[in-house]
C-alpha positions in Angstrom: -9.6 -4.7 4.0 -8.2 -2.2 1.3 -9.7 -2.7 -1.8 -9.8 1.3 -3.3 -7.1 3.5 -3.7 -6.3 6.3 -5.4 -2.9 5.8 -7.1 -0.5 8.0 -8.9 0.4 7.4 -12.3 3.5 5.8 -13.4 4.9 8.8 -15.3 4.3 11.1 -12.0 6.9 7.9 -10.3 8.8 8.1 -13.1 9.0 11.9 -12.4 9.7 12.1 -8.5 12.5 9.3 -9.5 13.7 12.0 -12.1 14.0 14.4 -9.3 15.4 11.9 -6.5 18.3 11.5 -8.8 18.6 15.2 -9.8 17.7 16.7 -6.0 18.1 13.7 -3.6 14.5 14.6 -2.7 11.4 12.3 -4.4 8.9 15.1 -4.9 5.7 14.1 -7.5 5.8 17.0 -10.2 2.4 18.7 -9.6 -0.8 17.4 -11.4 -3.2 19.0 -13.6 -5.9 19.8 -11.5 -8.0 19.1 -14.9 -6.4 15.4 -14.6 -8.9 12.6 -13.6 -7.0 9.5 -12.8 -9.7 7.0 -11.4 -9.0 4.9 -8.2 -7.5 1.3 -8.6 -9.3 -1.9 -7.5 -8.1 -5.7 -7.3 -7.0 -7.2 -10.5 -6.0 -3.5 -12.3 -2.6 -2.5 -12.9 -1.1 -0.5 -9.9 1.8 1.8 -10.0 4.8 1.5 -7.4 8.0 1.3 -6.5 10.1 -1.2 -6.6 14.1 -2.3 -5.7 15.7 -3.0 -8.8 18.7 -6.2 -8.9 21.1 -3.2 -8.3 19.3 -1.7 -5.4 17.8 1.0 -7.5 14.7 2.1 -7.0 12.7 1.7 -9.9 8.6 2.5 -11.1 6.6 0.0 -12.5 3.1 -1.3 -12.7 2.0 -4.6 -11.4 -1.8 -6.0 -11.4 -3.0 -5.9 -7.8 -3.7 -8.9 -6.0 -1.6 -13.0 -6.1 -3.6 -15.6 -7.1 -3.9 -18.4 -4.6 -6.3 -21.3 -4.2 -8.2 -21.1 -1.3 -10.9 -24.2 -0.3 -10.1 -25.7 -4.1 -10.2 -22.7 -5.8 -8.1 -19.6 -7.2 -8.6 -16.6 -5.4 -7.7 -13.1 -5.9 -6.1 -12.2 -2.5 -4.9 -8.5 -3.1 -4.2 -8.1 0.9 -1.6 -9.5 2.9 -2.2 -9.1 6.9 1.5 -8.7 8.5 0.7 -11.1 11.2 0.9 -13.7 8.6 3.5 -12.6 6.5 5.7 -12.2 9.3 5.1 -15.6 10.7 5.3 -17.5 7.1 9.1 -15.3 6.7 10.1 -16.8 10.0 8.9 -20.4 9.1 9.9 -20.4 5.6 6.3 -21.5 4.3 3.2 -19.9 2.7 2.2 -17.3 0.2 3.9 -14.6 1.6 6.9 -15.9 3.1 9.4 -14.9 0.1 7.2 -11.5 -1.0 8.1 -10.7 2.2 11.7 -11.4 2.6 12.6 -10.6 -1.1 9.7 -8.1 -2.4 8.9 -5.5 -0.1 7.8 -2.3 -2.1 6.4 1.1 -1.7 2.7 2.0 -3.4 2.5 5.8 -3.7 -1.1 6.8 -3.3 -3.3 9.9 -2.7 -5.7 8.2 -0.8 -7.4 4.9 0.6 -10.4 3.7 1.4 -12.5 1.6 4.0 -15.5 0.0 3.9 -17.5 0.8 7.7 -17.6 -2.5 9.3 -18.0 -1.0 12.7 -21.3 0.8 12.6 -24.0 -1.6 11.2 -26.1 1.7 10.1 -23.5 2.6 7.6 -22.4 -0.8 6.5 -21.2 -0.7 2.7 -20.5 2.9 2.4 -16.8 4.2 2.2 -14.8 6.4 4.3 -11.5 8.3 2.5 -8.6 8.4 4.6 -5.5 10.7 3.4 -3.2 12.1 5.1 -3.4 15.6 6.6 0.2 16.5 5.8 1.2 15.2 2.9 -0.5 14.8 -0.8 1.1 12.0 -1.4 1.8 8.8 0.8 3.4 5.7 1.3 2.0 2.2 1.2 4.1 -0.7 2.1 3.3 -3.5 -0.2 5.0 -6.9 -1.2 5.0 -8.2 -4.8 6.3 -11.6 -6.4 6.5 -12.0 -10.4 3.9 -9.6 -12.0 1.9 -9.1 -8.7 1.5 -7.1 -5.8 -0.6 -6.9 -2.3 -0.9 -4.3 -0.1 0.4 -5.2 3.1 -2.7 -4.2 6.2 -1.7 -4.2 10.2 -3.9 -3.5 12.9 -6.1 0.0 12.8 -5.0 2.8 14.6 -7.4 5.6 16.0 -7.8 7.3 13.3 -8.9 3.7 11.2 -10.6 1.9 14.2 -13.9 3.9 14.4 -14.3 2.4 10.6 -12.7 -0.7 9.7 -10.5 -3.5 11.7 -7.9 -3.5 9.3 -5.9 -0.5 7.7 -3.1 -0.3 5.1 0.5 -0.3 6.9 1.3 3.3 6.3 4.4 4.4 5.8 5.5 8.1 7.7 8.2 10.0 6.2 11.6 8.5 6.7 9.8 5.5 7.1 10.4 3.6 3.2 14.1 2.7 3.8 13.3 0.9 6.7 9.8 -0.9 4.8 12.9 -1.8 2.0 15.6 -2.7 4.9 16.3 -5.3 7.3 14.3 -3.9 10.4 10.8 -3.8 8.5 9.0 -5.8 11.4 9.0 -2.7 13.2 6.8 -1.0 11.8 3.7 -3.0 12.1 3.0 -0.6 14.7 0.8 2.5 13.2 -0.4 3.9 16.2 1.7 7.3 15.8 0.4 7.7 12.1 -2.3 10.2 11.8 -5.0 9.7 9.1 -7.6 12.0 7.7 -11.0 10.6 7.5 -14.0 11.6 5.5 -17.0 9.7 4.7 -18.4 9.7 1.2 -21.4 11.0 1.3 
């Protein structure tokens, strides 16, 4: 379950929009290497993109995680597993049914992380995961009002040795269909190759 990421701020969105419109390419101008920008957890206000109500894409920042009220009480669920989503859209019920069908977005990160759940030794420490060819990456990630979850599929081989769940990352080309109508598709990450590297 993703809980840690390492986001980019809204004025580097607000920039690679800047050049989408200028270029037709969304490149993030480069960062300060002197710039700390610290990860984003549950609850804290997370940079993404967004379709606007003209079919713009637009940057803003939501707080991460819907509130939902789970055994009697509210609950901060910031993940939303695809499986469920995608049978809640088809039935027309539960918490993710519309976030799906009307608030699919894209979560621009640098990294994410996983908690090891598969070795028992190293249970509670983090593994990074990034992506080998590319500083910045996708997430896919459904929001409703002022929130936002990031959507999690099952883990491929780079994510399995670690975790049981993983982000649903997005490979390039892949954010118009996330934002289209074949998004089902891609619940599939087997092809997408991760970087992993344990904190230490």
């Amino acid at each position: 379950m993703c809980h840690r990421i390492s986001p980019l701020l809204i004025a580097e969105l607000r920039g690679a929009l800047d050049e989408l419109h200028e270029t037709g390419h969304p490149r993030v101008p480069k960062r300060d290497p002197e710039l700390v920008v610290p990860d984003a957890y549950p609850g804290k206000q997370l940079p993404l993109f967004m379709v606007d109500e003209n079919g713009e894409l637009d940057a803003v920042e939501l707080t991460w995680g819907f509130m939902a009220t789970v055994g009697g009480k509210e609950k901060l669920v910031f993940n939303t597993r695809i499986e469920t989503a995608l049978s809640q859209a088809r039935s027309g019920r539960g918490l993710w049914a519309e976030p799906l069908l009307r608030g699919r977005c894209l979560v621009p990160v640098r990294s994410f992380y996983e908690s090891w759940t598969r070795n028992p030794s190293s249970r509670g420490a983090q593994v990074r995961f990034t992506d080998p060819a590319h500083q910045v990456f996708l997430l896919a990630g459904v929001w409703q009002n002022d929130r936002v979850s990031v959507v999690t599929t099952t883990p491929n081989a780079s994510v399995a040795p670690t975790h049981s769940r993983m982000p649903l990352v997005l490979g390039p080309g892949e954010s118009g269909i996330w934002l289209g109508p074949n998004y089902a598709s891609l619940a599939d990450r087997s092809a997408i190759n991760l970087q992993a590297e344990p904190e230490v």
